[in-house]
Biopython code that builds the backbone (N, CA, C, O; Angstrom):
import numpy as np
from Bio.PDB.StructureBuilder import StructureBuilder

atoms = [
    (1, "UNK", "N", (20.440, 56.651, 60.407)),
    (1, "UNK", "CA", (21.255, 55.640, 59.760)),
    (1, "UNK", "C", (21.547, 54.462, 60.677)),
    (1, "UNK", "O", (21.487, 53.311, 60.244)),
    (2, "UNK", "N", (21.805, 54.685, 61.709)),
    (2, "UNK", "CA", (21.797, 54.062, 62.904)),
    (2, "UNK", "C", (21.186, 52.558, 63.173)),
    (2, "UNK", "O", (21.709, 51.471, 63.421)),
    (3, "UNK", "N", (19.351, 53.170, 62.947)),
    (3, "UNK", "CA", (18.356, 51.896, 62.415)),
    (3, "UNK", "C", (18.401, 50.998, 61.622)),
    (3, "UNK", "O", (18.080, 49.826, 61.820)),
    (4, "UNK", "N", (18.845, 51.524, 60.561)),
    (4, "UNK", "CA", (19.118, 50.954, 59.021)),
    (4, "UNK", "C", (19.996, 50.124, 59.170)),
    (4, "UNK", "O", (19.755, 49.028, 58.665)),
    (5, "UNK", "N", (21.279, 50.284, 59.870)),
    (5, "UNK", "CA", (22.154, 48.854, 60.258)),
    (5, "UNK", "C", (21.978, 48.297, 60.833)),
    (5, "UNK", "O", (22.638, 47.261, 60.763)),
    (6, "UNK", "N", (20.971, 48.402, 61.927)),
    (6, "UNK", "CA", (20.387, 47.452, 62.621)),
    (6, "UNK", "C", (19.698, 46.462, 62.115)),
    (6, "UNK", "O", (19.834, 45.242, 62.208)),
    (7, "UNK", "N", (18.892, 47.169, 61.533)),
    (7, "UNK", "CA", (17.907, 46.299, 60.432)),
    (7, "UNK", "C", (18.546, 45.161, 59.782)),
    (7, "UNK", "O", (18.183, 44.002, 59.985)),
    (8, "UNK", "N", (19.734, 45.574, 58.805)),
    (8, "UNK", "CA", (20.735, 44.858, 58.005)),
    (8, "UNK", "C", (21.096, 43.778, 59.099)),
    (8, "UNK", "O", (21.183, 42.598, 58.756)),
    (9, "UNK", "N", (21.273, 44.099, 60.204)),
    (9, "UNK", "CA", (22.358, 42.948, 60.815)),
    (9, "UNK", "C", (21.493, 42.182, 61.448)),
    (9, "UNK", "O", (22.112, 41.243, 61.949)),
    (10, "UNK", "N", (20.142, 42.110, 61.716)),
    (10, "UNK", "CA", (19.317, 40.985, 62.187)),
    (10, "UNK", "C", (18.760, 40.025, 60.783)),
    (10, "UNK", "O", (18.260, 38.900, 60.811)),
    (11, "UNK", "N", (19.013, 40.808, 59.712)),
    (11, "UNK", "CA", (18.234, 40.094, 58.795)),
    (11, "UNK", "C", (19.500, 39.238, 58.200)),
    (11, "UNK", "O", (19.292, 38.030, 58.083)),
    (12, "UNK", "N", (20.759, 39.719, 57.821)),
    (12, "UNK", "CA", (22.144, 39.105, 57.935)),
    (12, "UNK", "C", (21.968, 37.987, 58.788)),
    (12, "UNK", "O", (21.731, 36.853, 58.372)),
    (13, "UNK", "N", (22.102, 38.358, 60.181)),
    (13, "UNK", "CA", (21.901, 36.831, 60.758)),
    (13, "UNK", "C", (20.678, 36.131, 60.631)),
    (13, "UNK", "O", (20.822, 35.076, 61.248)),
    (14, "UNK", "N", (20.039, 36.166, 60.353)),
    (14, "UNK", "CA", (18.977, 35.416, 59.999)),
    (14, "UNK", "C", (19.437, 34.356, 58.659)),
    (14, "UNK", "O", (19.320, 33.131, 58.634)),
    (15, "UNK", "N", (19.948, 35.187, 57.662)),
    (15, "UNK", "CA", (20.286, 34.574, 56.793)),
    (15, "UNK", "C", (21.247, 33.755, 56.606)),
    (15, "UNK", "O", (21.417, 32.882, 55.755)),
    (16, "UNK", "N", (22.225, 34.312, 57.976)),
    (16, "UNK", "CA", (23.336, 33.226, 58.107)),
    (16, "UNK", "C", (23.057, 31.895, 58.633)),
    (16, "UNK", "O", (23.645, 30.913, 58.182)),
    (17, "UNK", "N", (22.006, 31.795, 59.761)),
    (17, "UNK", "CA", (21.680, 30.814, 59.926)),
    (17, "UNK", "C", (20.726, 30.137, 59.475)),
    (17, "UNK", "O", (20.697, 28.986, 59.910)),
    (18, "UNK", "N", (19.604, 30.528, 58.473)),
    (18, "UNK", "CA", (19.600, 29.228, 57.567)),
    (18, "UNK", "C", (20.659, 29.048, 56.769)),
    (18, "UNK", "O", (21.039, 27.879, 56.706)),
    (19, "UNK", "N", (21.336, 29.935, 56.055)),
    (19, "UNK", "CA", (22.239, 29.324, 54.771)),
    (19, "UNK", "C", (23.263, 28.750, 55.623)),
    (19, "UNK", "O", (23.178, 29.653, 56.455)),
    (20, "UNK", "N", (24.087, 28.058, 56.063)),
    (20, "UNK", "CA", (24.768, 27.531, 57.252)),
    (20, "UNK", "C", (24.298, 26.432, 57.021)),
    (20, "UNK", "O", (24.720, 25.775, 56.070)),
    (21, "UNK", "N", (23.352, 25.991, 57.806)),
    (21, "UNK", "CA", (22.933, 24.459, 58.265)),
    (21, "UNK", "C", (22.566, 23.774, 56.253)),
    (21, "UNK", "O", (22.587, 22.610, 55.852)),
    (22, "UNK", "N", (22.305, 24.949, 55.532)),
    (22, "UNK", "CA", (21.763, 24.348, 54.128)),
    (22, "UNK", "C", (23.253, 24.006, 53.384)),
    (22, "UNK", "O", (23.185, 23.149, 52.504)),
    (23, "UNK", "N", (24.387, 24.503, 53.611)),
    (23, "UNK", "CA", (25.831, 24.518, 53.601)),
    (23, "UNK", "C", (26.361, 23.093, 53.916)),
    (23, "UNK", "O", (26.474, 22.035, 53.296)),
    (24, "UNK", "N", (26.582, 23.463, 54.933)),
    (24, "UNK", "CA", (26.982, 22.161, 56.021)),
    (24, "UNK", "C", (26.477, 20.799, 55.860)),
    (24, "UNK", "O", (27.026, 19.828, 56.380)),
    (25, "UNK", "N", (25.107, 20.716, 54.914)),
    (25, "UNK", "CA", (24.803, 19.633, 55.483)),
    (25, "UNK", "C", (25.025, 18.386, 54.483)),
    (25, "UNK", "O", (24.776, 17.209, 54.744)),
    (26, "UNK", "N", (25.571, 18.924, 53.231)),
    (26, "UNK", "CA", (26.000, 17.928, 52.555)),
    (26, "UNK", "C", (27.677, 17.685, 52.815)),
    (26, "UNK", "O", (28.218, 16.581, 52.759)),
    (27, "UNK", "N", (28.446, 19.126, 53.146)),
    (27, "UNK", "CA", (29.613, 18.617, 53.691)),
    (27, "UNK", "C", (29.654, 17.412, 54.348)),
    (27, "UNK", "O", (30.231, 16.356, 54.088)),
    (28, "UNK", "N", (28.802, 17.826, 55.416)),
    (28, "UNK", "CA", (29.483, 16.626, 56.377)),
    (28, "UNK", "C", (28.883, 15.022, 56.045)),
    (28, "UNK", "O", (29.167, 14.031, 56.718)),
    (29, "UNK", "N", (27.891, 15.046, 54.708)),
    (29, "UNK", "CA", (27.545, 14.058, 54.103)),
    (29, "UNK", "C", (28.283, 13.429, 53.372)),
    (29, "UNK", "O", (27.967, 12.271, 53.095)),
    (30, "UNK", "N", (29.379, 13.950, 52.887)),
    (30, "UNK", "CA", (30.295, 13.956, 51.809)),
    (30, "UNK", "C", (31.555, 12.857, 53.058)),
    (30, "UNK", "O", (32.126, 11.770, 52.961)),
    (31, "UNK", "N", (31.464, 13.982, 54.143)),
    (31, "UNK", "CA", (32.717, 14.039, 55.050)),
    (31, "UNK", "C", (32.321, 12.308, 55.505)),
    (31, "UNK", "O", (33.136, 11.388, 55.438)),
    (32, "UNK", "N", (31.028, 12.188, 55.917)),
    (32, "UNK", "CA", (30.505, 10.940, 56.412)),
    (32, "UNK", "C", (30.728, 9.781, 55.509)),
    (32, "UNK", "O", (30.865, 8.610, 55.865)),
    (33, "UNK", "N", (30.742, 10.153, 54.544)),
    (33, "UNK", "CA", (30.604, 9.003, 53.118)),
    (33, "UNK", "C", (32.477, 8.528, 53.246)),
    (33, "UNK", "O", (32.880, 7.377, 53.418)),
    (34, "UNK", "N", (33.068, 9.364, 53.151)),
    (34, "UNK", "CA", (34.598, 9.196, 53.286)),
    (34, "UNK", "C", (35.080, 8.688, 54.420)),
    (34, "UNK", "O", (36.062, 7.946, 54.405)),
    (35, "UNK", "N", (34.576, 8.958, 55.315)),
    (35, "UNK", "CA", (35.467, 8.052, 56.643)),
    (35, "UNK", "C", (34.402, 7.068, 56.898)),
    (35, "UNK", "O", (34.541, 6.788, 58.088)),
    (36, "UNK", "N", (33.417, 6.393, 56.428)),
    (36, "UNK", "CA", (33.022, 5.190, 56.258)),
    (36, "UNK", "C", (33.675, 4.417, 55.373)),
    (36, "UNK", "O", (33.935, 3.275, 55.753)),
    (37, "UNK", "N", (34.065, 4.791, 54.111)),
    (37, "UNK", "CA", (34.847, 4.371, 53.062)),
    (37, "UNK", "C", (36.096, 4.014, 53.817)),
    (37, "UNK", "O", (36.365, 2.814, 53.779)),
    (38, "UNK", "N", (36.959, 4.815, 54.525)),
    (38, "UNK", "CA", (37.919, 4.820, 54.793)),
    (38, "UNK", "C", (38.332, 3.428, 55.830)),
    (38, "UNK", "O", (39.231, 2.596, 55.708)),
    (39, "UNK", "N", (37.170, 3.603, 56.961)),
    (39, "UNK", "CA", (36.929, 2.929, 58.186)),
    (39, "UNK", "C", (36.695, 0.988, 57.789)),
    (39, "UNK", "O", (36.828, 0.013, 58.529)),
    (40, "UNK", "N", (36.246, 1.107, 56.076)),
    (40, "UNK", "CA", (35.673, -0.529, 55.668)),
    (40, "UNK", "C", (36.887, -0.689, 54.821)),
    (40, "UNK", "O", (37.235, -1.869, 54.775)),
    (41, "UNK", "N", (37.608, 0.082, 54.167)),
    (41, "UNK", "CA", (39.252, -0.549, 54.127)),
    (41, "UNK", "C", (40.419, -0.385, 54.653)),
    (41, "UNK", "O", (41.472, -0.474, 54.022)),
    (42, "UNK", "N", (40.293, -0.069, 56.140)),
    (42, "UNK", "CA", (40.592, -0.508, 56.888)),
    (42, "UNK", "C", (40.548, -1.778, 57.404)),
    (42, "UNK", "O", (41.414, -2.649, 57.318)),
    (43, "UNK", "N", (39.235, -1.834, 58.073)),
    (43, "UNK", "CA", (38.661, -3.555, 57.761)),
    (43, "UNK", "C", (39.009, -4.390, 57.317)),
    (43, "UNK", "O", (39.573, -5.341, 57.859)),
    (44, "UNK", "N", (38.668, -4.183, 55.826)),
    (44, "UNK", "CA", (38.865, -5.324, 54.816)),
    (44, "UNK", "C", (40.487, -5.905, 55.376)),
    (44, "UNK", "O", (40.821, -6.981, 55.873)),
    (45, "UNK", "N", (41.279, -4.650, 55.035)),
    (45, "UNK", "CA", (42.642, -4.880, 54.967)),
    (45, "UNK", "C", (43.139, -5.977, 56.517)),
    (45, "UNK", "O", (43.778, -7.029, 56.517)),
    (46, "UNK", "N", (42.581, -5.255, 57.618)),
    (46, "UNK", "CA", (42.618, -5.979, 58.705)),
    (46, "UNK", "C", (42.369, -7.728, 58.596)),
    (46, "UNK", "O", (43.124, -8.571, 59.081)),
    (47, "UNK", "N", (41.482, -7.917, 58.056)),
    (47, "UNK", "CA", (40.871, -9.021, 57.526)),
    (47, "UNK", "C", (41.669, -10.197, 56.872)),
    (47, "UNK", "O", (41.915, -11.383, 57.094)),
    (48, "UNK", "N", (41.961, -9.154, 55.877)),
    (48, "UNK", "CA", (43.387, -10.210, 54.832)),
    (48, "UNK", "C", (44.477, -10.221, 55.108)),
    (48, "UNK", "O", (45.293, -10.960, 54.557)),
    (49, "UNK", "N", (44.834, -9.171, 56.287)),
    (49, "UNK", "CA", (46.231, -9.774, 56.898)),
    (49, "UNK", "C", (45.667, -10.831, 57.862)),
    (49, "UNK", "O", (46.196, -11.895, 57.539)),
    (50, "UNK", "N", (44.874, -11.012, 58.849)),
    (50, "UNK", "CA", (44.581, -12.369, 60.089)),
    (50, "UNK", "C", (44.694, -13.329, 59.272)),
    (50, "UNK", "O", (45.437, -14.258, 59.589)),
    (51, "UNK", "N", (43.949, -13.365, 57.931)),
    (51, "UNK", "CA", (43.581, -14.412, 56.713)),
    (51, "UNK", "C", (45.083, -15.152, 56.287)),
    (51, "UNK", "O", (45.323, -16.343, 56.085)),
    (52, "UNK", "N", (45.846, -14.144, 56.245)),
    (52, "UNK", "CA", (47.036, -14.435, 55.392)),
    (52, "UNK", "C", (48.358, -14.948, 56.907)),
    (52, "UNK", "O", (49.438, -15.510, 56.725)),
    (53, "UNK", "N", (48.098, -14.756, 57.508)),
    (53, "UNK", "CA", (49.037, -14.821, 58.921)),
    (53, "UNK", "C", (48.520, -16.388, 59.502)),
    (53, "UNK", "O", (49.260, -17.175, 60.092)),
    (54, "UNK", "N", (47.471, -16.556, 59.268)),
    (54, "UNK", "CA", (46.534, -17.963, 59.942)),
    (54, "UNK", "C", (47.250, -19.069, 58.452)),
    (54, "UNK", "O", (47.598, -20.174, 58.868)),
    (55, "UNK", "N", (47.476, -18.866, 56.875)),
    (55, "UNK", "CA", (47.941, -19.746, 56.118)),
    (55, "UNK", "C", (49.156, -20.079, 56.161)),
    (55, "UNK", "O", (49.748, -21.098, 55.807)),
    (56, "UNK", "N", (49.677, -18.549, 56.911)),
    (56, "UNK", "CA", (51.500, -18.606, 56.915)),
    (56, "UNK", "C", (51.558, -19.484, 58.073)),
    (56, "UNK", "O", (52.279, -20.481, 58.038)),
    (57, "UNK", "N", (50.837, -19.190, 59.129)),
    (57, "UNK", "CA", (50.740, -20.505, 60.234)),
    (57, "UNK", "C", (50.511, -21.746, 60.007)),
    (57, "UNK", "O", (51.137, -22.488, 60.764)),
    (58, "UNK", "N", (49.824, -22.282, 59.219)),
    (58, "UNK", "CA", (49.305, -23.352, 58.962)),
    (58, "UNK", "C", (50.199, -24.375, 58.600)),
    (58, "UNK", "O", (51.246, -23.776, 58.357)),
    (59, "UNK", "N", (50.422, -25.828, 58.389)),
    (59, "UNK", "CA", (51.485, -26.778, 58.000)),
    (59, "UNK", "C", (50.842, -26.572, 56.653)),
    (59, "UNK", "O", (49.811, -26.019, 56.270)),
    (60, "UNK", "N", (51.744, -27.165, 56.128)),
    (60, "UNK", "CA", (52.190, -26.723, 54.433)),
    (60, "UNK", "C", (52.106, -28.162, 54.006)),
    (60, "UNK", "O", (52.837, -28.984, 54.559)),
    (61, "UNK", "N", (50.932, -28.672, 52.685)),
    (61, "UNK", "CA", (51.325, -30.556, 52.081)),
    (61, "UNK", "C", (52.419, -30.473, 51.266)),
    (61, "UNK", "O", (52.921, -31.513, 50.839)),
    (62, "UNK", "N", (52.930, -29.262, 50.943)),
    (62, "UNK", "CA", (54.029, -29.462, 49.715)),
    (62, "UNK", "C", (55.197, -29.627, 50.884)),
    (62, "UNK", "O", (55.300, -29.247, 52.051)),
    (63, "UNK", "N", (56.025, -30.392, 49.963)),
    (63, "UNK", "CA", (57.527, -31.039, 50.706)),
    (63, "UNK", "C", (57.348, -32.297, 51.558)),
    (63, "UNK", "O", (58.343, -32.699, 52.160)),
    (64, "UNK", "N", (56.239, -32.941, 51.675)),
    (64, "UNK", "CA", (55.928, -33.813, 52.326)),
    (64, "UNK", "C", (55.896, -35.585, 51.231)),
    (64, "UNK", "O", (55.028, -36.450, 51.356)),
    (65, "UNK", "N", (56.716, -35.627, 50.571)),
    (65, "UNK", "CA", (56.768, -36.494, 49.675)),
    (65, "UNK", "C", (55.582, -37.176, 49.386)),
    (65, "UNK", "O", (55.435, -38.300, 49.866)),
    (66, "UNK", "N", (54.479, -36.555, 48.491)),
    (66, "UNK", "CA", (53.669, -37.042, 48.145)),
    (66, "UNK", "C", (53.929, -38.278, 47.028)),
    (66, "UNK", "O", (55.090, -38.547, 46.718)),
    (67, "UNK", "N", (52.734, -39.063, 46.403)),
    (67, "UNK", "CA", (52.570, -39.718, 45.055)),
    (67, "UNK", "C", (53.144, -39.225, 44.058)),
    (67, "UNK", "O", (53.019, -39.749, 42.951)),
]
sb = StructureBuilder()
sb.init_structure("model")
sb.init_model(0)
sb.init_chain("A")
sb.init_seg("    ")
for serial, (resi, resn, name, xyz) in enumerate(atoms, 1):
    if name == "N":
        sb.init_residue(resn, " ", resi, " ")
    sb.init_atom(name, np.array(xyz, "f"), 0.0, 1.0, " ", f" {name:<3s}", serial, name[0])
structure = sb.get_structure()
C-alpha cells in the first residue's frame, strides 16, 4: 500500500503544478487589468487638479470693467 501512495503523490504534484500556473494566470490578468485601471485614474485625476489649480491661479477678465 505503501507504493500506491507514492504513486498518488507524484502524480498529485504533477497535477498541481500544471493546474496552478493554468489558475493563476488569468488572475493575475484580471489583477493586472485593475491596477492599470486604477493607476490611469489616478492620473487623470492628478491631471485635473494641476489643470484646475493653474485657472484658480490665473488673473480673472471678469470684474475688470469691461464694454
Amino acid at each position: 500500500m505503501g507504493k500506491e501512495v507514492q504513486a498518488m503523490d507524484w502524480e498529485f504534484i504533477v497535477a498541481l503544478v500544471v493546474a496552478i500556473p493554468i489558475v493563476l494566470l488569468p488572475v493575475a490578468f484580471v489583477w493586472y487589468l485593475n491596477i492599470g485601471g486604477i493607476y490611469a485614474t489616478i492620473r487623470e485625476a492628478r491631471r485635473r487638479r494641476a489643470a484646475r489649480r493653474e485657472r484658480e491661479a490665473a488673473p480673472t477678465r471678469q470684474g475688470q470693467g469691461g464694454a
